[in-house]
C-alpha positions as CSV (number, residue, x, y, z in Angstrom):
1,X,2.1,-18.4,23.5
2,X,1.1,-15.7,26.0
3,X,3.6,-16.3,28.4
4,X,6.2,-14.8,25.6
5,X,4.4,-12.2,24.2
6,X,4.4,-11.1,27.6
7,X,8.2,-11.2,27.8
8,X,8.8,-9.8,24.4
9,X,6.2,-6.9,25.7
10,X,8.2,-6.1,28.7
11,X,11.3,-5.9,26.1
12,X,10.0,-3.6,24.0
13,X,9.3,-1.2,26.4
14,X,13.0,-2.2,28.3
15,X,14.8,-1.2,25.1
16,X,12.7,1.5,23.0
17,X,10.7,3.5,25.7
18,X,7.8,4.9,26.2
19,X,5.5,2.9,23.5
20,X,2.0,3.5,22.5
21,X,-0.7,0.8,22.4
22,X,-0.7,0.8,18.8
23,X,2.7,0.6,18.3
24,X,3.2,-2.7,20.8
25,X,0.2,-3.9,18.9
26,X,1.9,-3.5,15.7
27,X,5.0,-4.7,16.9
28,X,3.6,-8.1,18.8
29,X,1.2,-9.0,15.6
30,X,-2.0,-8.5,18.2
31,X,-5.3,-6.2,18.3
32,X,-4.8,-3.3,20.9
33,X,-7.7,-4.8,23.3
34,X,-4.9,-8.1,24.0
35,X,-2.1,-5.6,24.4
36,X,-4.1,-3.7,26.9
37,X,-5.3,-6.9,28.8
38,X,-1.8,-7.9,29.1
39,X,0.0,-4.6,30.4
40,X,-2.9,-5.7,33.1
41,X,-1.2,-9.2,33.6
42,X,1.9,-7.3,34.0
43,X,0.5,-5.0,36.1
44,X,-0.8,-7.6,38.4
45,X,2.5,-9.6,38.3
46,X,4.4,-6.9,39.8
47,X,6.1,-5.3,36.8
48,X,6.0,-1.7,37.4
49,X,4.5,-0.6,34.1
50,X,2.5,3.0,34.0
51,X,0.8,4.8,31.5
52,X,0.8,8.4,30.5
53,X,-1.8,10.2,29.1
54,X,-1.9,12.8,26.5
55,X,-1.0,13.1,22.6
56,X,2.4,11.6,22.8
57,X,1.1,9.5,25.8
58,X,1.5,5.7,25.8
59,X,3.2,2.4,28.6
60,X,6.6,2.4,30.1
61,X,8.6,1.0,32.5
62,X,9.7,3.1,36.0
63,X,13.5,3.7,35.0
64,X,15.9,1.6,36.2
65,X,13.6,-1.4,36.1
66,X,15.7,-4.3,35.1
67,X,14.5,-8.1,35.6
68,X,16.1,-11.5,33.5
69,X,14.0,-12.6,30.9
70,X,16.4,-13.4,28.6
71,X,15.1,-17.5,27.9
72,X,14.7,-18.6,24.5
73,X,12.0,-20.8,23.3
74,X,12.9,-23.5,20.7
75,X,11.9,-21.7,17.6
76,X,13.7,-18.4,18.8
77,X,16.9,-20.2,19.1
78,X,16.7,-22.2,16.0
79,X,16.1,-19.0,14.2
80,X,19.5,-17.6,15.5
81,X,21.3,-20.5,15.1
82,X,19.8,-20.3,11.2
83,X,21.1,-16.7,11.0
84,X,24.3,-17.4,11.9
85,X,24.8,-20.2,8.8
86,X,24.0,-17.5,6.5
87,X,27.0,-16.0,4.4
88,X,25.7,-12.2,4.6
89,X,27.0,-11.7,8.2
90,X,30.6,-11.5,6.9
91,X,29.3,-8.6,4.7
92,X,29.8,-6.3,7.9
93,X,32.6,-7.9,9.1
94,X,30.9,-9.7,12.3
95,X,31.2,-13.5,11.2
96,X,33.6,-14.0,14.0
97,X,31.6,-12.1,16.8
98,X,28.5,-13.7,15.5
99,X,30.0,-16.9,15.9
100,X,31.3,-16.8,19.6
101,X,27.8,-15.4,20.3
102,X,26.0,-18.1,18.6
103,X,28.3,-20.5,21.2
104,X,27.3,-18.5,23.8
105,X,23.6,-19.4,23.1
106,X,24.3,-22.9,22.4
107,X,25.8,-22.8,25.6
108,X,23.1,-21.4,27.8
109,X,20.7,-23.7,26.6
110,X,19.3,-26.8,29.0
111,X,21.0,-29.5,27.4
112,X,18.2,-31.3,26.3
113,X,17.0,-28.3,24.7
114,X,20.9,-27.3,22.9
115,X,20.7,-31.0,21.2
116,X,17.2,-30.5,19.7
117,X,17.8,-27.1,18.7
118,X,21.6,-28.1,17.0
119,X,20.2,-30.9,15.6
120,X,17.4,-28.8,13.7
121,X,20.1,-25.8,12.8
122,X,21.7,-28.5,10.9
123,X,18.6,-29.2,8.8
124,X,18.3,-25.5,7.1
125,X,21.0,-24.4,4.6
126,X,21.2,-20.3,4.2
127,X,22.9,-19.0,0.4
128,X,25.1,-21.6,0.4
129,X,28.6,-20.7,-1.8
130,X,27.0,-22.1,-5.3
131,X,23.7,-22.6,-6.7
132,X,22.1,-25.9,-8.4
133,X,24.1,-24.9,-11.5
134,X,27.6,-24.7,-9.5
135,X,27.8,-21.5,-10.4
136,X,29.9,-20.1,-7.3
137,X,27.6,-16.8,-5.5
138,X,30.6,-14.2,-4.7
139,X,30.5,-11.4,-1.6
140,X,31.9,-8.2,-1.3
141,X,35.4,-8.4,0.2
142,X,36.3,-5.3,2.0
143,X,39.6,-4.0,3.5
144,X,39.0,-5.2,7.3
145,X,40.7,-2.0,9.1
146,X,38.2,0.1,6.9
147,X,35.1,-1.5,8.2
148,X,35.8,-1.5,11.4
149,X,35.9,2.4,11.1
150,X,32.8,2.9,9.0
151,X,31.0,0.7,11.4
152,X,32.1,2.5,14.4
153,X,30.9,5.9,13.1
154,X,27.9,4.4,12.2
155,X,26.9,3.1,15.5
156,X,28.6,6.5,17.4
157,X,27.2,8.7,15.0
158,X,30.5,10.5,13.9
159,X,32.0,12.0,10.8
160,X,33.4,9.8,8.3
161,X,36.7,9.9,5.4
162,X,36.3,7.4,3.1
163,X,38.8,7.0,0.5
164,X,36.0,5.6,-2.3
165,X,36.7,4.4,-6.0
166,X,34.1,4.9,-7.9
167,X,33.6,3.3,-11.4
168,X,35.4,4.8,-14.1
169,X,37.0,7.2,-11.7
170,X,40.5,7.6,-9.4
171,X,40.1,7.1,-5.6
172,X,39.6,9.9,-3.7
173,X,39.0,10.8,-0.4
174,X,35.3,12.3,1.0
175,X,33.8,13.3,4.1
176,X,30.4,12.0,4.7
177,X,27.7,11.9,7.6
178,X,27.0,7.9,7.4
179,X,23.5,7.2,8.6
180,X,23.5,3.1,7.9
181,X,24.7,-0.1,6.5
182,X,22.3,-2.3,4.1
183,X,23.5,-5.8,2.7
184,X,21.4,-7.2,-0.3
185,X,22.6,-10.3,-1.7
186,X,25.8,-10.2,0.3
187,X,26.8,-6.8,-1.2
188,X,27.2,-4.1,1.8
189,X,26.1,-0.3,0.9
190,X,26.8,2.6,3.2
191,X,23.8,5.1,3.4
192,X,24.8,8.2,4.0
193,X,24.6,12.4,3.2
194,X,27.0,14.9,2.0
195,X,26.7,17.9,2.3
196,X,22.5,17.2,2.8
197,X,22.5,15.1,-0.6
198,X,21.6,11.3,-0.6
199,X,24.4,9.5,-1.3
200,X,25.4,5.4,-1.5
201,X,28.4,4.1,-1.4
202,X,29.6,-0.1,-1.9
203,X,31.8,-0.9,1.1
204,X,33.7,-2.9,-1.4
205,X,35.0,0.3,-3.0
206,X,36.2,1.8,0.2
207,X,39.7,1.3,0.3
208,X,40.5,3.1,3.4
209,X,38.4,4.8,6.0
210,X,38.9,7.3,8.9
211,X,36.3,7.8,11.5
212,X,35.9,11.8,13.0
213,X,35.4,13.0,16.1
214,X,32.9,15.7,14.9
215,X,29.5,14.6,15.0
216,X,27.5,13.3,11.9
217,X,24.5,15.5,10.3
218,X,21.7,13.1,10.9
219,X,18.3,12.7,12.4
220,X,18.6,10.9,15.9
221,X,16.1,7.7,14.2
222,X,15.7,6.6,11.2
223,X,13.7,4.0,9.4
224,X,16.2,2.5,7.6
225,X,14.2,0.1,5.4
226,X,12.2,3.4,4.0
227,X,15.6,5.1,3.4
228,X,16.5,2.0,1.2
229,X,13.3,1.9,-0.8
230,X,12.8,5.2,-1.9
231,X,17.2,5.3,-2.6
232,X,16.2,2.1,-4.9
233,X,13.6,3.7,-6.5
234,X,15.1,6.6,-7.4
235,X,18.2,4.6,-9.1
236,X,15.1,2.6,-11.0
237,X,13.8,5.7,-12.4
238,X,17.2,7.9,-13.2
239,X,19.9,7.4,-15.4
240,X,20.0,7.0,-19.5
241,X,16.7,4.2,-19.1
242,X,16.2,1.9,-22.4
243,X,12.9,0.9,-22.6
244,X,12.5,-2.3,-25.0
245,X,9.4,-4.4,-26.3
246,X,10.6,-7.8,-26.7
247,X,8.9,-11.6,-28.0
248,X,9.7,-14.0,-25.5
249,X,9.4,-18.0,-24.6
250,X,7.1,-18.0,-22.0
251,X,9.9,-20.6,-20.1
252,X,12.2,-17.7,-19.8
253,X,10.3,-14.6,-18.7
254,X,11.5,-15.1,-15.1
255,X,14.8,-14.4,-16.3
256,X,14.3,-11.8,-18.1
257,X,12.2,-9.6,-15.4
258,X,14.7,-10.8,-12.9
259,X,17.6,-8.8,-15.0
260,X,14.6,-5.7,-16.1
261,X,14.7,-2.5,-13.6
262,X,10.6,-2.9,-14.7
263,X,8.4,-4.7,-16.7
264,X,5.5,-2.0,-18.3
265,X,2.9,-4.3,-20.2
266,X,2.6,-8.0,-20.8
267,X,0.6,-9.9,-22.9
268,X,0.5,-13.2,-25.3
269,X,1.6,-12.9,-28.8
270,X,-0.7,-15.4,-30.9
271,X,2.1,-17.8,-31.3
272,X,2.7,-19.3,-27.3
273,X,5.2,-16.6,-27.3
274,X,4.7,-13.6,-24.7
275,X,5.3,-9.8,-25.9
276,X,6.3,-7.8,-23.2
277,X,7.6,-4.1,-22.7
278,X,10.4,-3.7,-20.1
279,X,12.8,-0.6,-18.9
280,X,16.6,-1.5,-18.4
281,X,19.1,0.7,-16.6
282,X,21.0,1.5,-19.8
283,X,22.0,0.4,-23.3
284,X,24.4,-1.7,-22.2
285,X,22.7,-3.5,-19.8
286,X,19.7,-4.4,-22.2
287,X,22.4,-5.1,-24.3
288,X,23.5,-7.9,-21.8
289,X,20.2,-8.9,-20.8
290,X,18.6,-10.0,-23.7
291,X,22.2,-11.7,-25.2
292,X,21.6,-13.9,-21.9
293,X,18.6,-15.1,-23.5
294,X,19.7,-16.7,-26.5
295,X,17.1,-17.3,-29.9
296,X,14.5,-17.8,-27.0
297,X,14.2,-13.8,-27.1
298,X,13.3,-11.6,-30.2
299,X,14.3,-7.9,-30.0
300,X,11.2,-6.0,-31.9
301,X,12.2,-2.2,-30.8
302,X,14.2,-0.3,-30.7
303,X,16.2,-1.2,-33.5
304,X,19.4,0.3,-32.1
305,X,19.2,-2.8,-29.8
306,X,18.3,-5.2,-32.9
307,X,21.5,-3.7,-34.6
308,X,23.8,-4.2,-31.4
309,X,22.8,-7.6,-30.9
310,X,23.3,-8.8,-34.5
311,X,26.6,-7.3,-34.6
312,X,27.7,-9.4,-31.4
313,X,26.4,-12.5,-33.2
314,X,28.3,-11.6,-36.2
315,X,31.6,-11.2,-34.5
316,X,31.1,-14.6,-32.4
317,X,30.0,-16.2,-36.2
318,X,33.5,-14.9,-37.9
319,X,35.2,-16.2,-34.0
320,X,34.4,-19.8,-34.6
321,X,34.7,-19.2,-37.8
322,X,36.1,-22.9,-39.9
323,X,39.0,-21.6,-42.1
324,X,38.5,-24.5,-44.2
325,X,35.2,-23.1,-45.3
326,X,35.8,-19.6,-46.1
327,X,35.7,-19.0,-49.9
328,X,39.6,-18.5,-51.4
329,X,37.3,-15.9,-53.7
C-alpha cells in the first residue's frame, strides 16, 4: 500500500540521513520515478523534505523534524510477533528485552487488531527445540556478565578483553577492536580485528569479557552481511582441504552436500548411483561425513579415506563381536 511506503519513506530518511533516490528505491523495492512521485506526496502533505544537488546529493529531512508514525499494519506486527518465537534471540542475550518489547507491541495494538494478530503468531512455529527425528537442536550458552560486555562495546564502539578458549588451546586473554555480532543457526560469532587482521571469535568460548574505554579501530559503517560472506569464504577455501570423488544413492546427496564445504562436479554413474566430487574442511571431517552415510556411500578416492573408513568398520565388526563365534584356533 502507498499509504506505508510513504511512512516507511519518511523513516528511512528519519533514521539514516540524507538518502539518494536510488538508494530509497532499493530500499522500498520501487523504480526511482514512484520514489520521486512520492517525496512529492510528501512534499505536498507538509513533511518538510528537500533535496540537495550535487554528486553526494540526494532527500532529507530539515533536522529536528520529528512526527509519530509509528502504526503497524497487520503483517508488520505478525512478523514481530513471529521473530520473537524464534530461539536465536537468546543467542545475544536479548530474549528477555525482546520479550517485554514484544508485550509492549501487543499492547499498543487496537484490540480488535492485537486478537487477530495473536491469534496468527500462534500459527507459525520458528526452530523449534527438536526436529521431526527428535533429535534435540542445541544453542550456544554463554557466560551472561560476558555478553553484556561484548555487546556494549559493540554498540559503543570501544576496546574489547576477551578471555577466549580456543580449541586445543588454554584460555587466554586478547584485546580486540569488535566490529559485529552474527548468529547462524543459533551459534553467536564476534567479528572483529586485531591488530588490522580479520579475526572470529564463538561467543560460546568467551569466558569472560572486559569492555575498554579506548576506542575501537573500525570504519564508522559497515556492511555487515559482506563482512560475513567473504570471512565464510575464506574459511571454505583455507585450511588442510580434502577433496574426495565419491558414488552415492541419489536419496542421500542432500546429506552429503549439506555436510561438504563444496561440491566440484556431479554426474550419474550408469548404475542409478550419482558420482560426485566434493572438498571437505579436513581429513577428519570427510572422515565423519561419509561414515554418516552408511553402505549408501562408496569412497572411490583417495584411498587414504577408503583405508580410514574400513578400519572404523573393522573396529565396530571386532566391538559387537559374538564370542561364541570366534574360532578357539
Amino acid at each position: 500500500m502507498r499509504a506505508d511506503r510513504l511512512v516507511s519513506l519518511v523513516l528511512l530518511l528519519r533514521q539514516r540521513g540524507r538518502l539518494s533516490a536510488a538508494t530509497l528505491a532499493r530500499e522500498l523495492e520501487v523504480s526511482t520515478r514512484t520514489v520521486l512521485r512520492d517525496i512529492e506526496a510528501l512534499s505536498a502533505a507538509g513533511v518538510p523534505v528537500y533535496a540537495e544537488r550535487g554528486r553526494h546529493g540526494g532527500f532529507a529531512l530539515l533536522p529536528g523534524f520529528r512526527t509519530e508514525l509509528t502504526g503497524l499494519n497487520h503483517d508488520e506486527a505478525l512478523a514481530l510477533l513471529t521473530a520473537a518465537s524464534a530461539r536465536g534471540e537468546q543467542v545475544f542475550g536479548l530474549g528477555s528485552a525482546l520479550a517485554a518489547a514484544m508485550r509492549k507491541v501487543v499492547d499498543a495494538m487496537p484490540e480488535g487488531h492485537r486478537a487477530t494478530v495473536s491469534d496468527a503468531a500462534q500459527r507459525f512455529l520458528v526452530d523449534p527445540e527438536a526436529d521431526l527425528l527428535s533429535r534435540r537442536l542445541t544453542s550456544d550458552e554463554v557466560p551472561g556478565a560476558a555478553l553484556v560486555a561484548v555487546r556494549s562495546a559493540v554498540l559503543a564502539g570501544h576496546r574489547l578483553r576477551i578471555y577466549y578458549s580456543a580449541i586445543d588451546q588454554p584460555p587466554r586473554w586478547r584485546t580486540v577492536d569488535p566490529i559485529g555480532l552474527v548468529t547462524v543457526r543459533d551459534k553467536g560469532y564476534l567479528l572483529a580485528t586485531t591488530s588490522g587482521a580479520d579475526r572470529t571469535y564463538r561467543l560460546s568460548r568467551i569466558l569472560a569479557a572486559e569492555e575498554l574505554a579506548e576506542p575501537a579501530q573500525r570504519p564508522d559503517r559497515v556492511d555487515l552481511d559482506q563482512v560475513w560472506q567473504e570471512r565464510s569464504t575464506r574459511f571454505r577455501t583455507g585450511g588442510d582441504q580434502v577433496t574426495v570423488r565419491v558414488r552415492l544413492a541419489p536419496g542421500r546427496r542432500e546429506e552429503l552436500v549439506g555436510t561438504a564445504v563444496a561440491v566440484l562436479s556431479e554426474a550419474p554413474d550408469g548404475d542409478g548411483d550419482l558420482q560426485l566430487e566434493v572438498t571437505f574442511q579436513d581429513a577428519r571431517h570427510a572422515e565423519w561425513a561419509l561414515w554418516q552415510l552408511g553402505t549408501d556411500a562408496e569412497v572411490l578416492v583417495p584411498q587414504s579415506l577408503r583405508d580410514a573408513l574400513r578400519r572404523r568398520a573393522a573396529a565396530l565388526v571386532a566391538h559387537y563381536a559374538d564370542p561364541a563365534e570366534e574360532d578357539p584356533a
